[in-house]
C-alpha positions as a Markdown table, in Angstrom:
| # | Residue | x | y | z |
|---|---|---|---|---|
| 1 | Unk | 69.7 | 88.5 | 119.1 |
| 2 | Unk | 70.4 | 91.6 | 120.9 |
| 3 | Unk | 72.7 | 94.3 | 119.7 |
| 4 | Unk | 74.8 | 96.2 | 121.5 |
| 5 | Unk | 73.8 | 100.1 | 119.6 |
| 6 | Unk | 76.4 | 102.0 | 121.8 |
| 7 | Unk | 79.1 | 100.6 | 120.3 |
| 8 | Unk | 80.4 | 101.4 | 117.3 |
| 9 | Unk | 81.6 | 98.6 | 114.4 |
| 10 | Unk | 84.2 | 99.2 | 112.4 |
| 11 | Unk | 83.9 | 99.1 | 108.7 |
| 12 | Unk | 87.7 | 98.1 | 108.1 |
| 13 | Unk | 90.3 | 96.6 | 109.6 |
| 14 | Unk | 94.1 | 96.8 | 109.4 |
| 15 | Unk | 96.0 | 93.8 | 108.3 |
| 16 | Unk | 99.3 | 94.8 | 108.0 |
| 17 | Unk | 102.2 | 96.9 | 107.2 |
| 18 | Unk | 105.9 | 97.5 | 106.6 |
| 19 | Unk | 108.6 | 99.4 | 107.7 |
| 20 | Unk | 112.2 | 99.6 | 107.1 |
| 21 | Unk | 113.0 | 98.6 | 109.9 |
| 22 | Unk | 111.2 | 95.0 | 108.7 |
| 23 | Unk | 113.3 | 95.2 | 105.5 |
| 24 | Unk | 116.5 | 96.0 | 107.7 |
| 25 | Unk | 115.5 | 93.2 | 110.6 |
| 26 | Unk | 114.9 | 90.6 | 107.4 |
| 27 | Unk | 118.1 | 91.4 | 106.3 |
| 28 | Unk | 120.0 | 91.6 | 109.3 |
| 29 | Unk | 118.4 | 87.7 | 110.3 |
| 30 | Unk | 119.7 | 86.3 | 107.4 |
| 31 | Unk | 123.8 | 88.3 | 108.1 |
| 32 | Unk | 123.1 | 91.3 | 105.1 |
| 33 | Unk | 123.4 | 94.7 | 105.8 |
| 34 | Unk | 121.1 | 97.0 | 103.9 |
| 35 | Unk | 121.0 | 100.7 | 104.5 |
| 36 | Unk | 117.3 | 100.9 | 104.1 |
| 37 | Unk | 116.8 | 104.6 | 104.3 |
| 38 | Unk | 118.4 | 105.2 | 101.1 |
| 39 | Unk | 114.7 | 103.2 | 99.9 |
| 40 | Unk | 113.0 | 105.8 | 98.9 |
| 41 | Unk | 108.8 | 106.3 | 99.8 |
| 42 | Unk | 108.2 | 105.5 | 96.5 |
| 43 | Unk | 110.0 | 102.5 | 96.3 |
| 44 | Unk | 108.5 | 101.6 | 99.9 |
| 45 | Unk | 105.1 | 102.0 | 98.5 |
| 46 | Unk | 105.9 | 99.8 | 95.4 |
| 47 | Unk | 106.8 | 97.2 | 97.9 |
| 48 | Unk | 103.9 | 97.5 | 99.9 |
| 49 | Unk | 101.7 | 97.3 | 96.7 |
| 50 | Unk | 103.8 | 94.4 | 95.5 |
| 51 | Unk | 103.4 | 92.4 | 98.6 |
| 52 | Unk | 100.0 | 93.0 | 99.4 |
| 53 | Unk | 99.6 | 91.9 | 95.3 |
| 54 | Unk | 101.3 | 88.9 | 96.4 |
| 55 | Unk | 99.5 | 88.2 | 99.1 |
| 56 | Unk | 96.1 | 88.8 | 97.6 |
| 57 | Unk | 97.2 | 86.1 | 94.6 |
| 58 | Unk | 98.7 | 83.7 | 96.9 |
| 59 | Unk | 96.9 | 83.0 | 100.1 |
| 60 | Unk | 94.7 | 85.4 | 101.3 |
| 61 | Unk | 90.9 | 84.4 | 100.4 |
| 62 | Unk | 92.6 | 80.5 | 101.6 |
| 63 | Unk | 93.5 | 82.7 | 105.1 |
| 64 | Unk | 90.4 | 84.0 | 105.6 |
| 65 | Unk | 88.2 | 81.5 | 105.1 |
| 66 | Unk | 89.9 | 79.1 | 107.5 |
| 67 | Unk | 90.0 | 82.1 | 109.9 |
| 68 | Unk | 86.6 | 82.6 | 109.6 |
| 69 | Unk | 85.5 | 78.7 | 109.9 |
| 70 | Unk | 87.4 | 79.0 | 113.5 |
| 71 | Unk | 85.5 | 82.0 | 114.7 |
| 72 | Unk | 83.1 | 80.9 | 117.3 |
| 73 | Unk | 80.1 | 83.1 | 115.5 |
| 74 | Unk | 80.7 | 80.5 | 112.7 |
| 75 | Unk | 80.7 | 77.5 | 114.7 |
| 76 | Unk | 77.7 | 78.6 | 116.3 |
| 77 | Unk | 75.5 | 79.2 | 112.8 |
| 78 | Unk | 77.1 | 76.4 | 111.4 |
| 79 | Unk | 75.9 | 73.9 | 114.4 |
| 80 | Unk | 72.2 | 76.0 | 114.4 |
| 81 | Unk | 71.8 | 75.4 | 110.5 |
| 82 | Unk | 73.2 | 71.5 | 111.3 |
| 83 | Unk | 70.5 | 71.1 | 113.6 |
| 84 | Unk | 67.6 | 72.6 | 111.9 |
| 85 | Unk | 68.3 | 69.9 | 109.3 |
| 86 | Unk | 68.1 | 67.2 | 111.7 |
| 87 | Unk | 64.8 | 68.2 | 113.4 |
């Protein structure tokens, strides 16, 4: 397999992130108006811990492993190992 050395991988990549203006659209699509800059950065933070806690617990390692099984580098190891059994 050939890599390509001229371009550089990344180590990490972002997932997500949230705003006020998420909380404030949430809020506004479900008719409740929140004045979401008296949230203070240390509440935002506690929410963005809280969430990504959340998510972490609830689905993530589910996520990425079915991510992961659609990715075409998996496919492809996943046929090559499926036919080395055969031969």
């Amino acid at each position: 397999m050939k890599v390509n050395k001229t371009k550089e991988t990344k180590e990490f990549f972002e997932i997500t992130s949230i705003s006020r203006d998420d909380i404030k659209g949430h809020f506004a699509e479900k008719g409740i108006k929140i004045n979401v800059e008296k949230i203070s950065d240390d509440e935002m933070t506690w929410i963005a811990r809280k969430m990504a806690d959340n998510y972490c617990n609830c689905c993530y390692w589910n996520s990425l492993e079915n991510l992961v099984n659609s990715c075409s580098y998996y496919k492809n190891e996943k046929m090559s190992k499926m036919r080395n059994r055969i031969k």
